[in-house]
ROKE-541970 format. One record per residue (C-alpha): residue number from 1; x, y, z. Coordinates in nm, 4 decimals. Layout:
REM residues N
NUM | X | Y | Z .
...
***
This chain:
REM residues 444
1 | 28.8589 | 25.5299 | 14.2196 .
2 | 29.1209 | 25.8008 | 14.1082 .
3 | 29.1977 | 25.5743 | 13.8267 .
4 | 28.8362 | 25.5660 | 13.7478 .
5 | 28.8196 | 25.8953 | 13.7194 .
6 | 29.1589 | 26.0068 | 13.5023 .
7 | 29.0038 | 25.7185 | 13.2575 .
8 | 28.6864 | 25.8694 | 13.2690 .
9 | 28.8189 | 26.2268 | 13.1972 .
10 | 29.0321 | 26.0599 | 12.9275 .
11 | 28.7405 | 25.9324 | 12.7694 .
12 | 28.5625 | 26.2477 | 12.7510 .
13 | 28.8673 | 26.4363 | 12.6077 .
14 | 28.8732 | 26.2122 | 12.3112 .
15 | 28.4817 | 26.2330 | 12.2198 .
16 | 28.5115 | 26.5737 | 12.2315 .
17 | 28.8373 | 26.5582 | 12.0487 .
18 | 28.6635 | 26.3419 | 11.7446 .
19 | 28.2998 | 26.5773 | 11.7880 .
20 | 28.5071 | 26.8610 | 11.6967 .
21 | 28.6866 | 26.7285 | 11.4054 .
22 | 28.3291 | 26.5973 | 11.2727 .
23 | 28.1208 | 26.8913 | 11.3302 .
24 | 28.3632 | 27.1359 | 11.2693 .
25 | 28.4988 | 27.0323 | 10.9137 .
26 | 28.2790 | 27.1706 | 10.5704 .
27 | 28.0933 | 26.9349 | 10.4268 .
28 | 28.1995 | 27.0915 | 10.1081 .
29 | 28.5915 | 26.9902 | 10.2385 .
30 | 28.5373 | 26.6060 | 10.2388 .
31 | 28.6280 | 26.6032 | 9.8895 .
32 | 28.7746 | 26.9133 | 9.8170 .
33 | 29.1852 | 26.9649 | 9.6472 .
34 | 29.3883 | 27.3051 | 9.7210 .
35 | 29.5735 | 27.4954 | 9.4710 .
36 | 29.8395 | 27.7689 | 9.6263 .
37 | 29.8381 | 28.0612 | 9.4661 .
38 | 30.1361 | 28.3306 | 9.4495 .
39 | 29.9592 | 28.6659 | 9.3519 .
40 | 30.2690 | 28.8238 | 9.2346 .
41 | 30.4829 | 28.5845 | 9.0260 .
42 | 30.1265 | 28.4471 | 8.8550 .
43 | 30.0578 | 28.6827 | 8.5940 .
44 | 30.3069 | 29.0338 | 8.4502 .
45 | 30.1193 | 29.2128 | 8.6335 .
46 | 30.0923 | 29.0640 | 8.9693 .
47 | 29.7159 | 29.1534 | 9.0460 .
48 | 29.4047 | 29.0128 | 9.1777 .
49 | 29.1871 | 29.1292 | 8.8277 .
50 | 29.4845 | 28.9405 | 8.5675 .
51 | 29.4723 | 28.6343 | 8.8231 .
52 | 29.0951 | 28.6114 | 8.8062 .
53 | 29.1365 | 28.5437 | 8.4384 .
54 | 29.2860 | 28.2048 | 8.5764 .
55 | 28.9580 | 28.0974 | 8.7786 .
56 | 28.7949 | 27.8783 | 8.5037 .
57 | 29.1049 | 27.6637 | 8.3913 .
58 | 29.1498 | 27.6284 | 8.7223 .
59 | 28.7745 | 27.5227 | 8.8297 .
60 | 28.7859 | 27.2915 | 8.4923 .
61 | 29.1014 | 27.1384 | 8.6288 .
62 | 28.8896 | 27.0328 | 8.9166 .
63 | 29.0827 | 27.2585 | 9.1953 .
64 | 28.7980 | 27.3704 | 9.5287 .
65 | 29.0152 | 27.5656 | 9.7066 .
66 | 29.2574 | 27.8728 | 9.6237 .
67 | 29.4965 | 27.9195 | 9.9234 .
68 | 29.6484 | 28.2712 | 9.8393 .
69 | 29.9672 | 28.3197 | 10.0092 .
70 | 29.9715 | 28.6653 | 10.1859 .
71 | 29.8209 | 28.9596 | 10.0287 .
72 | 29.8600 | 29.2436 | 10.2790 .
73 | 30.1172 | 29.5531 | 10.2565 .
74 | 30.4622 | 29.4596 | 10.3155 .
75 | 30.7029 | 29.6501 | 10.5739 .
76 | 30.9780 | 29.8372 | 10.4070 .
77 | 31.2117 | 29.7923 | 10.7555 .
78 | 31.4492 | 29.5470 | 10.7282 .
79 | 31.2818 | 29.4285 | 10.3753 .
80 | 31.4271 | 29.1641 | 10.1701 .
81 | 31.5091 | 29.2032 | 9.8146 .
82 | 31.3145 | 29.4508 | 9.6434 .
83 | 30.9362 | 29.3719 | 9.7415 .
84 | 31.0053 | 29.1862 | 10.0494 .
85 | 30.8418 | 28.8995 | 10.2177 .
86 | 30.4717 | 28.8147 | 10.2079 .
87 | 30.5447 | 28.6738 | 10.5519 .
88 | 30.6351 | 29.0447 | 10.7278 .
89 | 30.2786 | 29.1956 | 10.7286 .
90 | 30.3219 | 29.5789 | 10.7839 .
91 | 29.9035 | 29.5814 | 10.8470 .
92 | 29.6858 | 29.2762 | 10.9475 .
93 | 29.3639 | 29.4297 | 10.7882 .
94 | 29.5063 | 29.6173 | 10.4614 .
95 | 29.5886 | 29.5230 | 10.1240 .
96 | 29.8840 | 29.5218 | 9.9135 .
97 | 29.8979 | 29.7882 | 9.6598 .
98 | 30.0468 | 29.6539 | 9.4662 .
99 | 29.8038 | 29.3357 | 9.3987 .
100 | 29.5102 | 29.5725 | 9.3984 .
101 | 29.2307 | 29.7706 | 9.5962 .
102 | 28.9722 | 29.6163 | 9.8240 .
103 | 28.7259 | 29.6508 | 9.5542 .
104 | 28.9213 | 29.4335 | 9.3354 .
105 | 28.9260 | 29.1245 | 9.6248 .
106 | 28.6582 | 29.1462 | 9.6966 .
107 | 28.4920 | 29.1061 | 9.3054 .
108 | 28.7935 | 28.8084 | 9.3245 .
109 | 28.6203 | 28.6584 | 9.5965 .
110 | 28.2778 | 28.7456 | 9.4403 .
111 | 28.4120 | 28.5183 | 9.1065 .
112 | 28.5610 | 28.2442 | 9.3570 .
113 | 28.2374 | 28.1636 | 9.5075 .
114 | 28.0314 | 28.2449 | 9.2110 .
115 | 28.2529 | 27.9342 | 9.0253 .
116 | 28.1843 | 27.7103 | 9.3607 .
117 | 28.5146 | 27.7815 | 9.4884 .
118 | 28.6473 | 27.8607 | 9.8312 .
119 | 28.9317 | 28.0679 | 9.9078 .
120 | 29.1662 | 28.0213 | 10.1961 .
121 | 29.4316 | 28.3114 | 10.2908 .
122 | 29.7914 | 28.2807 | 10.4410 .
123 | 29.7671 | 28.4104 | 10.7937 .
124 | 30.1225 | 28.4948 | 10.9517 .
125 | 30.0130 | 28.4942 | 11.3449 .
126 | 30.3880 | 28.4328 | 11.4785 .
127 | 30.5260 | 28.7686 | 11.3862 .
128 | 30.5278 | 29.0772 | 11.1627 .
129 | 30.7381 | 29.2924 | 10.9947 .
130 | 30.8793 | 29.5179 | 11.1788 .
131 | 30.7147 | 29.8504 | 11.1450 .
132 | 30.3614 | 29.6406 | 11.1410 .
133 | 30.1003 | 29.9575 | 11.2037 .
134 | 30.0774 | 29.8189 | 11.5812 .
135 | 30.4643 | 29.9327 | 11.6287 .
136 | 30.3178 | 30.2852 | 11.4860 .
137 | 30.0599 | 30.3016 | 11.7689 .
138 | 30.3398 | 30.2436 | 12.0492 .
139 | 30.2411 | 29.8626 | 12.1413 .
140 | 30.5939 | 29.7489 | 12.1802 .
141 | 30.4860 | 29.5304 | 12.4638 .
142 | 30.2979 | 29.3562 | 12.2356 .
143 | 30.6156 | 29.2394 | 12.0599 .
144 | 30.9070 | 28.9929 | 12.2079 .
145 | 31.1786 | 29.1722 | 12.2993 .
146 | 31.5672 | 29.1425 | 12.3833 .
147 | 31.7509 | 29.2356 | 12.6838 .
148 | 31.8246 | 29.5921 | 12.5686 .
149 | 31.4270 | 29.6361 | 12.4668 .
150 | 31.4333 | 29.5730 | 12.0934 .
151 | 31.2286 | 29.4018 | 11.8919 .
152 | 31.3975 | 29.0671 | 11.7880 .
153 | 31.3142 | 28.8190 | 11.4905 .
154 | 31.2142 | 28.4665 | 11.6052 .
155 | 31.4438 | 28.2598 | 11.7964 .
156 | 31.6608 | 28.0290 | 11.5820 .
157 | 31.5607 | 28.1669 | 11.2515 .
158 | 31.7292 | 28.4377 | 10.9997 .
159 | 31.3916 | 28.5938 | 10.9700 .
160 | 31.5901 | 28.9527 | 11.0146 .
161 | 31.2779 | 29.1234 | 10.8006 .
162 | 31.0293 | 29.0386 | 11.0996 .
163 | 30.9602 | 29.0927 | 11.4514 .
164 | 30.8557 | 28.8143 | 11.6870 .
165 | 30.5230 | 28.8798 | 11.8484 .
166 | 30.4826 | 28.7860 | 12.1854 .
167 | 30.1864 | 28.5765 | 12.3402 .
168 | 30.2503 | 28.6203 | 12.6372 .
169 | 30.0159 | 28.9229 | 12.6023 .
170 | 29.6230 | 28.9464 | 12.6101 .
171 | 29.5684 | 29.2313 | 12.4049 .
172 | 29.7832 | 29.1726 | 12.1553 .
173 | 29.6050 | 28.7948 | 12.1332 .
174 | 29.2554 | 29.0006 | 12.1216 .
175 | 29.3558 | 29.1912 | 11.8571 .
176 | 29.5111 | 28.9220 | 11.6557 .
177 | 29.1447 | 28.7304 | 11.6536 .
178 | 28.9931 | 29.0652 | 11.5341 .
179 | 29.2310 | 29.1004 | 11.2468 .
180 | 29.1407 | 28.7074 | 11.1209 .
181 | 28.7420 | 28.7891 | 11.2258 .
182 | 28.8009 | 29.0719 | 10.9983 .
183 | 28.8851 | 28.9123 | 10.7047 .
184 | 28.5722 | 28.6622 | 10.7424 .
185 | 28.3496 | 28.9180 | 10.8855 .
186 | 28.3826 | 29.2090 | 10.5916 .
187 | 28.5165 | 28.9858 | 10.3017 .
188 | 28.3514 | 28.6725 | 10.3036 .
189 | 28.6930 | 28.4872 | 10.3010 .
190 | 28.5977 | 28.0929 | 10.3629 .
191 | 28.9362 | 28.0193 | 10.6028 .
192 | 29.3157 | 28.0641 | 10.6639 .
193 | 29.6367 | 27.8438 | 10.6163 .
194 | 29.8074 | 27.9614 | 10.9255 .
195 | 30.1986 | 28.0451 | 10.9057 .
196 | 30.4514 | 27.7861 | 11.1206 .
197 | 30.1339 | 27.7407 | 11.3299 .
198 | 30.3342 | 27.5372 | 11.5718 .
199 | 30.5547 | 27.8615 | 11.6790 .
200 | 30.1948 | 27.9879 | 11.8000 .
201 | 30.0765 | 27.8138 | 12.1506 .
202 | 29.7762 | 27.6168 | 12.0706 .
203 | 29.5234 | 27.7231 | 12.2877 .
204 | 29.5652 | 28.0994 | 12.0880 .
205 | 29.3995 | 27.9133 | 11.7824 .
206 | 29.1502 | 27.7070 | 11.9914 .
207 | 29.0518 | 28.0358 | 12.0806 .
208 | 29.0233 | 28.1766 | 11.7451 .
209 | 28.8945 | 27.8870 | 11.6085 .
210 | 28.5776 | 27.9498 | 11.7962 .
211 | 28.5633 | 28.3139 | 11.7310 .
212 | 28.5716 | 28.2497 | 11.3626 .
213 | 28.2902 | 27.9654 | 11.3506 .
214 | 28.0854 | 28.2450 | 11.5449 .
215 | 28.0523 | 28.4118 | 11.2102 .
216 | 28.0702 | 28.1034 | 10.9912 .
217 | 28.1830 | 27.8084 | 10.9574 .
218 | 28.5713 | 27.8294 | 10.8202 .
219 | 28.8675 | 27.6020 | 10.7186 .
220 | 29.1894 | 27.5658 | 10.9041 .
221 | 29.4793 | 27.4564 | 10.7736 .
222 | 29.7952 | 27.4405 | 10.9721 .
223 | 30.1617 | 27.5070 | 10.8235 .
224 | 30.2574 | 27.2154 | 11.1292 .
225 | 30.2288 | 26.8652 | 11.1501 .
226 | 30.1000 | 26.8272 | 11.5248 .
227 | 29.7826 | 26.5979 | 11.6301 .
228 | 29.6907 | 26.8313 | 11.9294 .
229 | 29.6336 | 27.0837 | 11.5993 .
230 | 29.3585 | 26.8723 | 11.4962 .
231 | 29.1595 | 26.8030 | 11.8214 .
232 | 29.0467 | 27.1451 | 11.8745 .
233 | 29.1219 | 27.4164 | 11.5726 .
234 | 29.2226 | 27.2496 | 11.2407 .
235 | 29.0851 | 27.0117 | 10.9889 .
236 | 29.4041 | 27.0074 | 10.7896 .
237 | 29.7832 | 27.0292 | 10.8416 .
238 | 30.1017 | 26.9605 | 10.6230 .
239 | 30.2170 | 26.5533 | 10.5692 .
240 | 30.5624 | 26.6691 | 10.5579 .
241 | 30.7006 | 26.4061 | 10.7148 .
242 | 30.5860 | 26.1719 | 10.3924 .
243 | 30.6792 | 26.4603 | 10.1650 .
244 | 31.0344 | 26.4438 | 10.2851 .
245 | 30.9998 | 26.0202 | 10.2221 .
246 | 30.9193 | 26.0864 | 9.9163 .
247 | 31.2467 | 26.3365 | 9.8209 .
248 | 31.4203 | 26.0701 | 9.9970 .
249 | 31.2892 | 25.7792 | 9.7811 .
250 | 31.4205 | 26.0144 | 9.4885 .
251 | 31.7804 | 26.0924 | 9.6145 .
252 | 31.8131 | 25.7266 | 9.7249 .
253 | 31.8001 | 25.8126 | 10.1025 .
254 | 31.4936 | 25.6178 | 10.1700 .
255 | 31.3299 | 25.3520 | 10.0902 .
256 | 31.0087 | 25.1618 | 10.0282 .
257 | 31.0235 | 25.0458 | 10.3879 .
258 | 30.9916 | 25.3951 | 10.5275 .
259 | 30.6448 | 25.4592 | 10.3179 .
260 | 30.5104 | 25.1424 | 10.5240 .
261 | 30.6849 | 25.2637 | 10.8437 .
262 | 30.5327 | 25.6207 | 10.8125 .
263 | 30.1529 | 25.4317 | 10.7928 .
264 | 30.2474 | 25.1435 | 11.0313 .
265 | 30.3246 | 25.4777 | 11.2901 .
266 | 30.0383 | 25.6924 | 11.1746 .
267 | 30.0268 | 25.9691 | 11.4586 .
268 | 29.6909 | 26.1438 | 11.3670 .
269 | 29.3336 | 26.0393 | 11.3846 .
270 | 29.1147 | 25.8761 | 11.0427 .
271 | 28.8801 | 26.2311 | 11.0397 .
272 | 29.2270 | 26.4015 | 11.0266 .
273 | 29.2815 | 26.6087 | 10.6920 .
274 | 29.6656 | 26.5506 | 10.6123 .
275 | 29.7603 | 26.7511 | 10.3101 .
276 | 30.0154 | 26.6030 | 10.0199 .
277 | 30.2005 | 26.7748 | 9.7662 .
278 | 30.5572 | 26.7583 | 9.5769 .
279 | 30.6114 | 27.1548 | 9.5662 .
280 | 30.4837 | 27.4594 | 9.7492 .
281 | 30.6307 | 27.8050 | 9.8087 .
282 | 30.9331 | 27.7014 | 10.0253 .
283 | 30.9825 | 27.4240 | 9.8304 .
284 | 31.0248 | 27.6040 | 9.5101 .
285 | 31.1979 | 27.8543 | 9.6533 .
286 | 31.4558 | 27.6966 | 9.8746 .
287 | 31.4647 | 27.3373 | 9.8225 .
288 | 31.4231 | 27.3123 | 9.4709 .
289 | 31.1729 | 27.2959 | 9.1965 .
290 | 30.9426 | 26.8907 | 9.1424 .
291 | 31.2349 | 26.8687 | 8.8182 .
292 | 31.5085 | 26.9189 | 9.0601 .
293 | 31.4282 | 26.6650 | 9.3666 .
294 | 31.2348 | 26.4367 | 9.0927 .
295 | 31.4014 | 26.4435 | 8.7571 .
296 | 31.1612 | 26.2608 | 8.5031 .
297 | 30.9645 | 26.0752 | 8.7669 .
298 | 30.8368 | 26.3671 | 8.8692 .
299 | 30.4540 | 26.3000 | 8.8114 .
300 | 30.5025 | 25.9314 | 8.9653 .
301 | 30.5233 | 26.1165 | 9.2257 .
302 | 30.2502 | 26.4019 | 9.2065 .
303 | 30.0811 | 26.0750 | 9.1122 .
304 | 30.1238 | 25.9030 | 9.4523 .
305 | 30.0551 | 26.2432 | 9.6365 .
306 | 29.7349 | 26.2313 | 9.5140 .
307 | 29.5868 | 25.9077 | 9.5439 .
308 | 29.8042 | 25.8174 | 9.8947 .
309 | 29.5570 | 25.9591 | 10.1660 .
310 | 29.5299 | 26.3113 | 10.2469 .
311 | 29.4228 | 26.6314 | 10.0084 .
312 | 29.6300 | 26.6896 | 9.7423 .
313 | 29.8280 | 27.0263 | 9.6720 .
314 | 29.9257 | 27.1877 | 9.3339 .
315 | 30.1505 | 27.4997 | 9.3529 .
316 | 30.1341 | 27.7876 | 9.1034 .
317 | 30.2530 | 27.6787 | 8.7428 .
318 | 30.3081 | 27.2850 | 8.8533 .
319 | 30.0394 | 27.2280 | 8.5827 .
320 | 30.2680 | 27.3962 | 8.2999 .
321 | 30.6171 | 27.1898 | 8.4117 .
322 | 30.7364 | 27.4907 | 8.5456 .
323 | 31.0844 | 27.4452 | 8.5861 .
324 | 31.3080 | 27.7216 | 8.7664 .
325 | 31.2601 | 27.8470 | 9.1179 .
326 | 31.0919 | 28.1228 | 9.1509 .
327 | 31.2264 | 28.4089 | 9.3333 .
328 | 31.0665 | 28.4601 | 9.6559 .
329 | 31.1335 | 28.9001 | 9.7295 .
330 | 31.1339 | 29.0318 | 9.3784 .
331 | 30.9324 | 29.0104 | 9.0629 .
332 | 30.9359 | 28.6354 | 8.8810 .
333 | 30.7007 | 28.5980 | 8.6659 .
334 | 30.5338 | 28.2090 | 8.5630 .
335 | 30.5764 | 28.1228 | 8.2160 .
336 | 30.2850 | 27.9471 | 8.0754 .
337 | 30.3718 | 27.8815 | 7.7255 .
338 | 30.3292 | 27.5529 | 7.8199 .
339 | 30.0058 | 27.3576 | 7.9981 .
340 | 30.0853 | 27.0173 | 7.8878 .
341 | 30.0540 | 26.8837 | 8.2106 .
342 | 29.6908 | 26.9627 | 8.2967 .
343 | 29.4898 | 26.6723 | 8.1694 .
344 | 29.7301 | 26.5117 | 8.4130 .
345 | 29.6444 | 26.6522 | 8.7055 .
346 | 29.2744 | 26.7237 | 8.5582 .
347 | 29.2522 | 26.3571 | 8.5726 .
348 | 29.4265 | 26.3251 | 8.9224 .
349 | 29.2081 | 26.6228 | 9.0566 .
350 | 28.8488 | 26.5057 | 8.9399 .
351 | 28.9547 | 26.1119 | 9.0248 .
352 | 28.9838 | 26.2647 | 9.3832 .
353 | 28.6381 | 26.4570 | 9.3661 .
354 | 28.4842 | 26.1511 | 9.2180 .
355 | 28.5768 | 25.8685 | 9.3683 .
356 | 28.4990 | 25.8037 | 9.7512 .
357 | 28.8752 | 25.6120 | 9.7868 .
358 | 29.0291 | 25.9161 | 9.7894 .
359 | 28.7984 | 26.1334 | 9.9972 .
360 | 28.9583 | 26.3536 | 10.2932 .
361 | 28.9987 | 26.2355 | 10.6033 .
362 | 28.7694 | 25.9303 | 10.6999 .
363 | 28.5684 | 25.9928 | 10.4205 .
364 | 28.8086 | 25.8413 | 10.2115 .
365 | 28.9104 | 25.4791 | 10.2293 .
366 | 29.2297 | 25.4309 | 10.4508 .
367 | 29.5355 | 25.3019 | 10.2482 .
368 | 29.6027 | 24.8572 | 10.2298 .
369 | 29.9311 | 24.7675 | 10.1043 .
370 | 29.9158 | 24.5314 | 9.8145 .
371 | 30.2806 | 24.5160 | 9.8473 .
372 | 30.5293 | 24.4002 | 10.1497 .
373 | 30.7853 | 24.5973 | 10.3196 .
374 | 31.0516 | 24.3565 | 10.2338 .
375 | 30.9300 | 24.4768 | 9.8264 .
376 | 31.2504 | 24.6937 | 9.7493 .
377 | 31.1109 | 24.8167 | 9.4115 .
378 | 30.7494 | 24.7933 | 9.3889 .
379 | 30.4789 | 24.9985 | 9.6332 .
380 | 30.1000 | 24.8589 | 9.5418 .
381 | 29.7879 | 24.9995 | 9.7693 .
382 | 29.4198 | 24.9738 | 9.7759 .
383 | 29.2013 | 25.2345 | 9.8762 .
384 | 28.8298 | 25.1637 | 9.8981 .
385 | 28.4971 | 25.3275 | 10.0198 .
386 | 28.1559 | 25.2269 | 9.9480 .
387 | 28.2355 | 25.0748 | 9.6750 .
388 | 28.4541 | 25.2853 | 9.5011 .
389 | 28.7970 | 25.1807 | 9.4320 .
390 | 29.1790 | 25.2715 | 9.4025 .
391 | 29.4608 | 25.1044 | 9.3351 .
392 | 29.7805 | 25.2426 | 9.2947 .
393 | 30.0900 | 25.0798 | 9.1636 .
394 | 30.4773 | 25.2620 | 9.0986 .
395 | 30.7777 | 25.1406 | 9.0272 .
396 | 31.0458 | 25.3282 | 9.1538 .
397 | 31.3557 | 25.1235 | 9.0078 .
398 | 31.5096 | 25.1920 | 8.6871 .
399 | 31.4866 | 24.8157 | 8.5768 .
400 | 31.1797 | 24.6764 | 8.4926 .
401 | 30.9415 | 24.4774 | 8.7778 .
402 | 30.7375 | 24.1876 | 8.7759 .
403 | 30.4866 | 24.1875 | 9.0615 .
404 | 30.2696 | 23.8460 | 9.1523 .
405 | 29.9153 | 23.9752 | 9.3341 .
406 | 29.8906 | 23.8126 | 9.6757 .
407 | 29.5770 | 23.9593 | 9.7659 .
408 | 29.2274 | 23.9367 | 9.7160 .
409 | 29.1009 | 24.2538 | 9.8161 .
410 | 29.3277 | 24.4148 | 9.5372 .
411 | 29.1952 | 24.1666 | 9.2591 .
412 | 28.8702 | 24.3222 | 9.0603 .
413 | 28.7507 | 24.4675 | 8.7519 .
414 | 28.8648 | 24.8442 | 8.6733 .
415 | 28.9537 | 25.1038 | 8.4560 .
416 | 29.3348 | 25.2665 | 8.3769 .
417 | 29.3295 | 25.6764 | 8.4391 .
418 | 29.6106 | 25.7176 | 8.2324 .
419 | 29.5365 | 25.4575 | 7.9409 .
420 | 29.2333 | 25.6212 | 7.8481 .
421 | 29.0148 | 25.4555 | 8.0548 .
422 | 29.0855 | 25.1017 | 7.9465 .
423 | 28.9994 | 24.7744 | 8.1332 .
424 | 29.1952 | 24.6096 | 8.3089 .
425 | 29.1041 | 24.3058 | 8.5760 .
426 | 29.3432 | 24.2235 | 8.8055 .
427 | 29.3502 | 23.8325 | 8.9802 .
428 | 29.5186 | 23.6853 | 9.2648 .
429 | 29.8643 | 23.5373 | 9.1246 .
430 | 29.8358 | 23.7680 | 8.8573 .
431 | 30.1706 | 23.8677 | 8.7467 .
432 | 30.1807 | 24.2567 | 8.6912 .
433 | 30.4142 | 24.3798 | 8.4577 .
434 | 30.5849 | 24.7518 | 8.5138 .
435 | 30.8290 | 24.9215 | 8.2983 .
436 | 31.1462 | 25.1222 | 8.4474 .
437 | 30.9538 | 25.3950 | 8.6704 .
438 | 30.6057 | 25.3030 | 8.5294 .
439 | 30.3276 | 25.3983 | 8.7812 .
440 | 29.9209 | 25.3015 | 8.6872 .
441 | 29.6192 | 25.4118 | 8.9154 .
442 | 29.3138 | 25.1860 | 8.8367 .
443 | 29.0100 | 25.2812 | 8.9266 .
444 | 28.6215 | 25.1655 | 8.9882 .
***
């Protein structure tokens, strides 16, 4: 009877699991790509008005959501470099100066939505810098402290610019919802990416997860890669683990074997939004620009980060081969002498509104490998979804490939994204030709 019961209860915890993820996620998100946006490198001068000059390249390039990393004041104690961190908020519900006035985000936001655009922003829930305007009204307790009663960075990081906030506390959670309600409430914002949300106990965001659907219905995108995220707060979180594959693939330290491993494994649900990318912030930053981890086969791989599943991520100036890593506490600027590359993610981007295959989540059709693991050179997948159709092929070896087709659901009629939309038909035994680090997506 008891085992009746635990299956019973089991039962019920994943229905409710899979009713969340369904009802909760925008309709407008089952398509949707993400474009990160760093206020202050993006233009020379750093603000929301010269960034909104952006918005319609942008919305032609086919981008639906603007993830802007942090854009409140900065603390001056402890700061890095000479403008500090994004990540050590001196005030949950202001503004930087320095990117504008509330006025100006707001008309920002106004020009987002007016474009059919939806803007996400970087929440930083773990800790804050540390003379955050909660320090100024005596809430100490609210903060994790050492031995001796100081505030202390988080545990196991060099984070020496911020103070670790502790959870532990009820007020401090309260006010932490009413500082993201805020944003949604008075601003019209349309979600958050939340800050290493796995260094914040879960049931915190469960809880302001339903707070913020109270006043409408919001996105949630987790800096983590954690299931539990997904059951009860998130539609989206990072596919880092196939992010680092793919730098391995590049440096030699993986293999084609560990792309079939990493789906063979798959920890997360079909209606779970996984999001893909070859650069972000920290990337850039710290581990390297797309030219350093990818040399010239760079966009094979942007290529397979968008058409693999999940959402696919482009990181300020990616679209104009920006090549040097940006500094991350003083003033960088983007170059954009050059936007060669944006009919190539144009194509990528609107191939991934368009075409059901790649769709979010279980929208989308769920990745078949054309291609064994035993294939050391050669990675071909289907994707497919009410009749739509992807198929993906890269050659990662610096010698030319044959490949023979061995399966029928990859053989049909399509057309070549990147050969100007030329057919091609692909049959069973077919042998398919690829040059040294030649990738195709065909299409229907």
């Amino acid at each position: 009877m008891r085992k009746l019961k635990l299956l019973f209860l089991f039962f019920i915890l994943v229905i409710s699991q899979l009713l969340f993820a369904q009802s909760n996620q925008p309709e407008w998100a089952k398509n949707a790509t993400i474009y990160e946006v760093n206020i202050r490198q993006y233009t020379k001068e750093g603000t929301f008005k010269a960034f909104a000059e952006h918005l319609p390249r942008l919305k032609e390039m086919g981008v639906d959501i603007l993830w802007l990393m942090p854009i409140h004041p900065i603390g001056v104690k402890n700061r890095k470099g000479e403008l500090g961190s994004y990540y050590a908020v001196r005030d949950y519900k202001g503004i930087n100066p320095e990117f504008g006035t509330a006025k100006d985000f707001r008309r920002l936001i106004k020009q987002i939505h007016d474009l059919d655009m939806k803007i996400i922003l970087d929440w930083v829930a773990n800790h804050s810098a540390p003379d955050n305007v909660w320090l100024d009204q005596c809430r100490q307790h609210w903060y994790t402290l050492d031995s001796a009663g100081y505030l202390q960075p988080t545990l196991g990081t060099d984070w020496w610019d911020v103070a670790d906030l502790n959870y532990n506390n009820p007020e401090m959670r309260k006010e932490m919802i009413n500082s993201l309600s805020f944003w949604v409430k008075e601003f019209d914002i349309d979600g958050f990416r939340c800050d290493v949300a796995d260094y914040v106990p879960t049931d915190f965001w469960v809880d302001a997860r339903k707070a913020l659907d109270e006043i409408k219905p919001v996105f949630m995108l987790a800096e983590a890669e954690n299931p539990e995220h997904h059951d009860f707060a998130f539609e989206m979180s990072y596919a880092w683990e196939f992010h680092h594959i793919m730098n391995g693939l590049a440096s030699g330290e993986k293999s084609l074997r560990d792309v079939h491993e990493y789906f063979r494994n798959n920890r997360f649900k079909p209606v779970d939004f996984r999001m893909q990318f070859t650069s972000n912030h920290d990337e850039n930053s710290w581990n390297g620009t797309e030219h350093e981890r990818y040399g010239d086969q760079r966009l094979m791989y942007a290529a397979l980060a968008a058409t693999i599943e999940g959402m696919p991520l482009i990181y300020s100036g990616q679209e104009a081969d920006f090549n040097r890593r940006l500094k991350f506490f003083d003033k960088d600027e983007i170059d954009w002498s050059d936007f060669s590359l944006v009919p190539f993610y144009t194509k990528l981007f609107q191939l991934n509104k368009n075409n059901q295959a790649l769709w979010n989540g279980e929208h989308g059709g769920q990745v078949r490998f054309e291609s064994s693991s035993d294939e050391p050179n050669v990675l071909v997948f289907v994707r497919e979804k009410n009749g739509d159709k992807v198929v993906g092929l890269f050659n990662f070896s610096s010698e030319a490939q044959e490949y023979v087709v061995t399966k029928e659901f990859t053989t049909g009629n399509y057309k070549s994204l990147f050969e100007d939309d030329k057919s091609v038909t692909i049959e069973r035994a077919q042998i398919l030709s690829l040059q040294p680090y030649e990738f195709q997506i065909y299409y229907k």
